[in-house]
C-alpha positions in Angstrom: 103.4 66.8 72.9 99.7 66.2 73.9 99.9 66.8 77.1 101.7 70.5 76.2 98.4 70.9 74.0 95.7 69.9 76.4 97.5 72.7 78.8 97.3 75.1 76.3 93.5 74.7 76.3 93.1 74.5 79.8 95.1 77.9 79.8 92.5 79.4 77.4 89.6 78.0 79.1 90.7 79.3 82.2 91.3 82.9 80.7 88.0 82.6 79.4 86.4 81.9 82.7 88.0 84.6 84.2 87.0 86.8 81.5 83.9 85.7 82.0 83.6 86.1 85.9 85.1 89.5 85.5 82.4 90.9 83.1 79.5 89.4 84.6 80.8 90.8 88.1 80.7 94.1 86.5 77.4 93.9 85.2 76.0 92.8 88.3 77.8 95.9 89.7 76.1 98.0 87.6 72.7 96.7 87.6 73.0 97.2 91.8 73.8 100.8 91.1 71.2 101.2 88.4 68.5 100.3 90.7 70.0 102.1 93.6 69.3 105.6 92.0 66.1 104.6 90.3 64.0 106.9 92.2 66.6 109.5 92.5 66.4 110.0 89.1 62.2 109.7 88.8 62.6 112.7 91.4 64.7 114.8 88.8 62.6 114.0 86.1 59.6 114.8 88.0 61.0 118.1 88.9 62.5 118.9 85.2 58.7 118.4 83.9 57.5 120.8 87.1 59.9 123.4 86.1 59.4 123.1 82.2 56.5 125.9 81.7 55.9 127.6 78.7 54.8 131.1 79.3 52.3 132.1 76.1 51.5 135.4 75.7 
């Protein structure tokens, strides 16, 4: 009976690794892509505040 119980917990704690490895692999991901387009999106933005003028009459 103990030995079914301590592979039960290795079970979780391998799910939980995984889990883990998983998530962090997709935050890396994103993080990469994040500062990938950086000063793609500086170049919008810079080219939304050019084109944002207010005609006063």
């Amino acid at each position: 009976m103990n030995e079914q119980e301590q592979q039960k917990d290795k079970f979780w704690l391998y799910v939980g690794l995984t889990l883990f490895v998983i998530l962090a692999g997709i935050f890396m991901v994103k993080q990469s892509e994040n500062e990938k387009f950086a000063p793609i999106k500086q170049q919008i933005d810079a080219e939304n505040a050019e084109m944002n003028i207010r005609v006063l009459n």
